[in-house]
Phi, psi and omega in degrees: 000137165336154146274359169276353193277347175271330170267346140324305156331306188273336167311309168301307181294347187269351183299304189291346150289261240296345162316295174324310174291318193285353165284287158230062164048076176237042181315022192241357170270190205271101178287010158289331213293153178243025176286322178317322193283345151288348186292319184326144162277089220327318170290345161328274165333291201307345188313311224278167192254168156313329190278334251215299170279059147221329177297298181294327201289300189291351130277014147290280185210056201293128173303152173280151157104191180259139178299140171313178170261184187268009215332278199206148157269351164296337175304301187288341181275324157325289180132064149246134211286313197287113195148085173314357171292276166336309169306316203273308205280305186305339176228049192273010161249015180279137154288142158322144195242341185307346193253333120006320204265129156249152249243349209194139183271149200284333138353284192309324206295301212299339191280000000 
């Protein structure tokens, strides 16, 4: 992955926190924490700008191929699928994979 995709990754989650929060006005939780983020709403999503829903989907469960556009929330509240609004939504209870992933293969680590 890009290195810029784990702080796009964290930019997003503090973003669906502080959504969260200004709903229901608990400014005392953690805006790092990704416990919250299943509590998110499709409009939640709809909120995040593109780089910031192309940063969650591919450190959720990044797809083969190339990502959808972000399109519209009403599309996505239709239940249209093909849409990072959606995409973004369908895997806000995925763990994050980013910490999974090592930057140097243990081959490499050994030279």
């Amino acid at each position: 992955m890009p290195m810029l995709q784990p702080c796009l990754y964290k930019v997003a989650i503090r973003k669906l926190n502080e959504l969260i929060n200004e709903e229901i006005e608990v400014p005392s939780r953690d805006l790092r924490s990704e416990d919250n983020i299943k509590e998110c709403s499709i409009q939640h999503f709809a909120s995040l700008t593109v780089p910031l829903l192309k940063s969650f989907v591919k450190s959720r469960n990044p797809p083969k191929g190339k990502l959808p556009n972000k399109g519209s929330l009403a599309a996505a509240i239709a239940g249209d699928k093909n849409n990072l609004i959606s995409m973004a939504y369908e895997r806000r209870a995925i763990a994050c994979q980013l910490s999974l992933e090592k930057p140097f293969s243990e081959q490499q680590m050994s030279r």
